[in-house]
Steps between C-alpha positions, in 0.01 A plus 500: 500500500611143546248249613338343693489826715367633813124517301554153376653323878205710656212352234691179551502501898061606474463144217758316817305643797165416325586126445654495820148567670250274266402149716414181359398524125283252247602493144243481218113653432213494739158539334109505627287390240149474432378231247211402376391093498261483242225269621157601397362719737724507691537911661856528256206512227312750586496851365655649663729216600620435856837319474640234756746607676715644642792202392866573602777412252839524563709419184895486479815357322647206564801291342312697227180418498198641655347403793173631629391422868143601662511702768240555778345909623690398823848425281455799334454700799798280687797566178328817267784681679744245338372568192539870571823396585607326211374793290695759659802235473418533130486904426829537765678258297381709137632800744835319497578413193384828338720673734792247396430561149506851501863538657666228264310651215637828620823416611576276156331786275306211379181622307169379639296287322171707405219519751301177312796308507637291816 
């Protein structure tokens, strides 16, 4: 059966529709950390220890180097569905290109590399 066929244009159209309905997007990590300070006697000391926090860090890429920017509880609130966003961006795009891969592997009769392999 030649491909891409009507499986492959209707897998394709889901990945198409799917980007077509994400909104604005952030790129990179957004963490909440706890730390601890380490001044004497301070409540980070104590057993058991309550940490400061929470601290918002939003890290990312750019001109290839990382950049990491504190964020407020109301930015996180105001863009976590960015970062949703972006993360969705990230598994349709995997969605893509394993799709892709899979009809020129098939199509060429190439042999796929094994599963621990990229």
């Amino acid at each position: 059966m030649p491909r891409p066929n009507t499986r492959d244009r209707r897998a394709h159209a889901r990945i198409t529709a799917a980007f077509a309905a994400i909104g604005f997007a952030l790129p990179g990590t957004l963490l909440e950390r706890h730390i601890r300070c380490n001044k004497p006697g301070c409540r980070c000391m104590a057993d058991p220890p309550q940490l400061h926090g929470p601290y918002y860090q939003w890290t990312r890429k750019i001109d290839g180097r990382t950049h990491t920017t504190l964020l407020t509880a109301e930015q996180v609130d105001r863009y976590q569905a960015w970062f949703d966003n972006a993360k969705t961006i990230r598994a349709l795009t995997a969605d893509l290109e394993a799709l892709s891969l899979d009809i020129a592997t098939t199509t060429e009769g190439w042999t796929p590399p094994p599963h621990n392999q990229v």
